[in-house]
N, C-alpha and C positions, 0 to 999 in steps of 0.2 A: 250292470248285470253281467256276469259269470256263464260259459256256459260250459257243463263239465263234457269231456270229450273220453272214448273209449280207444285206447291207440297201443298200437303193438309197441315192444322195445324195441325191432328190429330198423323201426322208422327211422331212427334218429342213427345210425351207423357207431352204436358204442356198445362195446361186448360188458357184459360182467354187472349191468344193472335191472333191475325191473321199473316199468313204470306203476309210481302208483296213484296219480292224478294228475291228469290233463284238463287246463282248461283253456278256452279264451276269454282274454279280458278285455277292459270297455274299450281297449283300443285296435282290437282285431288283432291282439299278437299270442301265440301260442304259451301259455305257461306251465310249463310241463316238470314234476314234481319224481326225482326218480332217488332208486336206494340201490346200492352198491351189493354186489354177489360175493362179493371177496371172501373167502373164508374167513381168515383171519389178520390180525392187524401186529406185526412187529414192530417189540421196541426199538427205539430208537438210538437206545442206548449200546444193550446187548442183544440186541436182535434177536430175540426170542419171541416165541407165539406169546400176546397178551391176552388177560382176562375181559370182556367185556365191561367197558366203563360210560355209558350213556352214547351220547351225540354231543358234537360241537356245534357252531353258530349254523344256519341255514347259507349258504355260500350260492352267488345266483349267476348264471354263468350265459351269457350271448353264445347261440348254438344257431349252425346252419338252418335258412331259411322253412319250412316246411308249408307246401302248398301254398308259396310263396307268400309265408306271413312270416314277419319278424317272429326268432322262438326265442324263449328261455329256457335254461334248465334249474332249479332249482334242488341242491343236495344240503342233507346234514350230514356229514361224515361221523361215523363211527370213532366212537373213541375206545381203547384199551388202556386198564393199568398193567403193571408189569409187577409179580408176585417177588421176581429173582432178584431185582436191584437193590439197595439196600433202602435210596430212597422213593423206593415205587411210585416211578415217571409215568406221568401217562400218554400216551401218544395216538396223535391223528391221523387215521386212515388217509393213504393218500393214491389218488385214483391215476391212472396214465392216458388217459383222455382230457387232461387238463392240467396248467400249472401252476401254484401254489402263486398266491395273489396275484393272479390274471382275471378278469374279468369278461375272459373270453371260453369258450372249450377250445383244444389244439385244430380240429378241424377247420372252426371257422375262423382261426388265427393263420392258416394254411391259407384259406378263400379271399382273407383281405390280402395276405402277399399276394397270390396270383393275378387280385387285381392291379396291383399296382404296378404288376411288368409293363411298361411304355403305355402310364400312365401317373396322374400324381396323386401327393398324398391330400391336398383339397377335393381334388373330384373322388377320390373314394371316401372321403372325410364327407362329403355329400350325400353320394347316391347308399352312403349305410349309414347314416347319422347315426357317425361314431368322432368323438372328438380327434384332432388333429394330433394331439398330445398323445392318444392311445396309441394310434397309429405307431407313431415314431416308437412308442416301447415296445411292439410286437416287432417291427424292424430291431429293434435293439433286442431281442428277444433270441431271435433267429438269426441272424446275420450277424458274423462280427464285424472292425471296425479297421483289421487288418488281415491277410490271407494266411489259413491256416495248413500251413503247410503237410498238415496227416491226410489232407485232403488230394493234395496232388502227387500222384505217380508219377509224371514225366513234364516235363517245360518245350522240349520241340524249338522252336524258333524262338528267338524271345526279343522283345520289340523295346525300343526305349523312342520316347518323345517328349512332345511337348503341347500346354494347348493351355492360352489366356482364362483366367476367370472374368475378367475384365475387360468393356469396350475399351478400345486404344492398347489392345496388347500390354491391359497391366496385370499385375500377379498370378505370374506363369505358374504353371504345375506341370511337373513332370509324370508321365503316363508311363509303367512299366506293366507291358501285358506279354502273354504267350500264346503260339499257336501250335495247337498238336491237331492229330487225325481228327479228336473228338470236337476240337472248335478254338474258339476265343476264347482267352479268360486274365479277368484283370489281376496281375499281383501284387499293384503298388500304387498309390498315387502320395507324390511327394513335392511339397512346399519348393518353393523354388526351382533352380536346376543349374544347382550349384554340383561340382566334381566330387566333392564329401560327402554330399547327402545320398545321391544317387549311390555310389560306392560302397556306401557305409550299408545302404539296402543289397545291392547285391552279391556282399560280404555275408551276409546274414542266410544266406539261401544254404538249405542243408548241404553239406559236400554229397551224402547221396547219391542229390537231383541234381550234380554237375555236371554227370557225367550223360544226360539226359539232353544235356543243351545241346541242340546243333551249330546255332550261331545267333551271334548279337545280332541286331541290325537297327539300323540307324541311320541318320545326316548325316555331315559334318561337322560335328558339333566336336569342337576338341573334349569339353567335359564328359561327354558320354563316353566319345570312343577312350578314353584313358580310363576313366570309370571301369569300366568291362575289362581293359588289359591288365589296370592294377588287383583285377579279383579275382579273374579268371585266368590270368599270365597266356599261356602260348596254346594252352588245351582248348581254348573254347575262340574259333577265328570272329572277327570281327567285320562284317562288311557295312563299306557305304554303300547307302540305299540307290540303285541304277537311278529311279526317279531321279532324286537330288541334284546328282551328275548331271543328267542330260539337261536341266533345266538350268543350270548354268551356262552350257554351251550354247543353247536356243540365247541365254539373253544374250549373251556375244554376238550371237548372229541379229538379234533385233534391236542391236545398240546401233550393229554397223548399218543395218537395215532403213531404220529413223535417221540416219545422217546423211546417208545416199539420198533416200526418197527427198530429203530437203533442198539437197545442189539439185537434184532434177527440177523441183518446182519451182527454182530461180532462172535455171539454164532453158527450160522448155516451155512452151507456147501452153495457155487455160487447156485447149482443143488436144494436142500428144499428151500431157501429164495425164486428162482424162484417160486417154486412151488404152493408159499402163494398168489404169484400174482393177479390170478383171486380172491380171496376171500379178496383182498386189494384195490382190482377196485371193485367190489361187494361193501365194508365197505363205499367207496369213495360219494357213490352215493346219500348219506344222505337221505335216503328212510325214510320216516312217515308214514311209515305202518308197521308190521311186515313182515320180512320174509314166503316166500314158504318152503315146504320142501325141496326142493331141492336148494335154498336158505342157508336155513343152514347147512343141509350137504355141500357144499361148503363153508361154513365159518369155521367149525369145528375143519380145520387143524390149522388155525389162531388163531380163541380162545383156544385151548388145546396149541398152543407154549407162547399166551399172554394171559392168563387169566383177566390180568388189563383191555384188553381193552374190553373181553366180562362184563365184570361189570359194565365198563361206559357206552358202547353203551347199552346195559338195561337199565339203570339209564336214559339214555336220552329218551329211547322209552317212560320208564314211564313215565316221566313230558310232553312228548308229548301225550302222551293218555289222564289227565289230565286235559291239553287246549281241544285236540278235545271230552269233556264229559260234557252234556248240566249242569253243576252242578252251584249251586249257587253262592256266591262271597265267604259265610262262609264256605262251603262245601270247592270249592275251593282252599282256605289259610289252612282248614284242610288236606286233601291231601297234598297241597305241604310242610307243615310243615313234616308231618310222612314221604315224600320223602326225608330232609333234614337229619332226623333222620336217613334214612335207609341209605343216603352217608357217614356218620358217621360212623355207623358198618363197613363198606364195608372197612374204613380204606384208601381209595382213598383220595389223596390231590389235586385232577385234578381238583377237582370244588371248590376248598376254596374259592376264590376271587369269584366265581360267587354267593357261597350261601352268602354273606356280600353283594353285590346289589340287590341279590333275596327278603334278608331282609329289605335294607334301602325304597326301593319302596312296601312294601308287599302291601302300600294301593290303590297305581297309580296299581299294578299289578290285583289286586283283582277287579278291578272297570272292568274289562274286563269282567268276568264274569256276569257283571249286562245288556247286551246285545251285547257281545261280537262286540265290533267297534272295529276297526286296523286301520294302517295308511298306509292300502293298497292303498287308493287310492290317499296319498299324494307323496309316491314313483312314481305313474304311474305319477301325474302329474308334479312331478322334472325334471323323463325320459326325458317327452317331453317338460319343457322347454332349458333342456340343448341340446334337439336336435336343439330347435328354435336355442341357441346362438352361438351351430355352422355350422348353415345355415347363419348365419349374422354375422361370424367370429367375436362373440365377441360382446357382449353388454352392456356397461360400466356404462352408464348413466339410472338413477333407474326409473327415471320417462317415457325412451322411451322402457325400459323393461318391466313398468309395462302395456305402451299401447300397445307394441307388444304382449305378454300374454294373456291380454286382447280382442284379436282381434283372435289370433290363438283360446282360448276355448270359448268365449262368440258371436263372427263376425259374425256369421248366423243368430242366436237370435235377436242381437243387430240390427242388419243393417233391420231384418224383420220388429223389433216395431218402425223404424222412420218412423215419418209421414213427409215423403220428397214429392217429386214429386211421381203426380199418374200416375202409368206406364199404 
């Protein structure tokens, strides 16, 4: 049983139709019967006002909830022949609250993207029993499947990385995003992370939005940073990421650190090794500050049994003080040169291998100090796509990673500047 319902147009949030039957049907859902204001319908051909020519099929269209019952809209569109053509074509009215085989209206094609920002396509495939299959075509709908460059004005920072599809660090994909005033936003994700492929993408980037770029940033990755020098030559500097760097040095010092702590456990008594403990969880904590005093008096007993490691953790502090010192890029490479010099004296072999890439990069290193950029916020942003891929246990396919990405940092934005339906 049917029951016919008496309901404004203005309910449904779409301009230019009246309603002319509503009802609900046996299953509690709204089915609501509406006809189009449009004046008139041009051809298709020559674009001229057409004569009225019937209705086409009844077309039935999933529309926003109302009073929290599933709706429908159902239209027959208007048809027109066209008098001027020679073979007078007839053509279908066609409305802007919906698109031409969608089984959606535009609104509630808007409402499933929203939900599916940092969420997935099963659980909105649930909670709106709507196929899984639909879903992915209104994402294919709205979204493309690479960045469209009429959309960005400016690139700001621009990030290059990397991050596994795969447990066991297999089938890398390279991450190419950027950060301006306005946020995050991804402009690439690419198979591999091979020097040609990367390259070949940010070859591609209009000359325009060159001039936009403030700086690379990145690892150590030799593919990247040539990547960027072969595309962008000398205009656009290239820094390694501070993180990177320092995490190098930390392992030097926890290389030397683990081979000390060892002779001590041989050379000293269960009762003194114990004793170093707090001042070995204290060392642990890789602190970027100095010590309190009473900081180092707890360390004291530690460095007087290992001397080596009170050398290197100095050595580290300095290169950290270094970075944190507003100093120039020549400045800079001065400092860390006389620091290289001062590891030397010191007779330590814990940083050899670091000072040979401290060296190979002095110029990617030294670019940091021209306005200290990091690739901090290309980290934050890997975080949270590897959080997306295991909320969706796994996202294989580049092009529906690059719309999901897309949708979890840009879906707010995005979905605010369509000119869809006026709500």
């Amino acid at each position: 049983m049917q029951n016919t319902l008496q309901l404004p147009s203005s309910i449904l949030g779409i301009s230019n139709i009246i309603i002319e039957d509503a009802q609900i049907n046996n299953n509690g859902s709204f089915v609501i019967t509406v006809k189009s204001t449009k004046p008139n319908i041009k051809c298709s051909q020559c674009d001229a006002p057409t004569s009225p020519n019937g209705h086409g099929r009844v077309i039935k269209l999933r529309h926003l909830p109302v009073f929290g019952h599933k709706t429908y809209i159902h239209i027959a569109p208007a048809r027109g022949i066209c008098t001027k053509c020679d073979n007078h074509p007839t053509t279908t009215q066609s409305n802007d609250w919906y698109h031409k085989g969608s089984g959606y209206t535009k609104a509630y094609e808007q409402q499933i993207l929203l939900q599916l920002i940092n969420s997935t396509i099963s659980d909105v495939s649930i909670k709106e029993d709507i196929g899984y299959k639909s879903i992915e075509s209104v994402i294919d709908r709205y979204i493309d499947a690479n960045i469209n460059w009429n959309n960005i004005t400016q690139i700001g920072l621009l990030g290059i990385d990397e991050i596994s599809l795969k447990k066991g660090y297999k089938d890398y994909v390279t991450l190419i995003t950027s950060k301006t005033e306005e946020g995050i936003q991804i402009l690439s994700i690419i198979k591999g992370r091979e020097k040609a492929s990367v390259k070949s993408f940010l070859s591609s980037i209009p000359k325009n939005l060159h001039k936009t770029i403030i700086a690379v940033c990145t690892d150590m990755y030799d593919g990247y940073i040539n990547a960027a020098k072969e595309a962008f030559g000398k205009d656009v500097p290239v820094v390694a990421d501070r993180y990177h760097v320092s995490k190098l040095y930390r392992k030097s010092l926890i290389t030397l650190r683990k081979a000390e702590l060892k002779k001590l456990r041989k050379s000293l008594s269960k009762e003194e090794y114990q004793g170093l403990k707090p001042a070995i969880a204290l060392l642990c904590r890789r602190k970027e500050y100095p010590m309190t005093q009473d900081e180092e008096e707890q360390l004291k007993p530690l460095f007087e049994a290992a001397p080596k490691i009170k050398k290197a953790y100095n050595l580290c502090l300095k290169l950290t003080s270094i970075y944190n010192t507003y100093s120039t890029s020549t400045e800079a490479i001065e400092s860390i040169n006389a620091w290289i010099t001062e590891v030397d004296k010191s007779k330590l072999t814990c940083f050899k291998d670091f000072i040979k890439t401290l060296k190979k990069y002095q110029g990617e290193i030294s670019n940091y100090f021209l306005h200290r950029n990091t690739s901090g916020f290309v980290e934050g942003f890997n975080n949270k796509v590897k959080v997306l891929k295991r909320r969706c246990y796994g996202i294989f396919n580049l092009k529906h990673l690059f719309q999901r990405v897309f949708l979890d940092f840009s879906g707010y934005g995005f979905l605010n500047s369509l000119n869809g339906v006026k709500m």
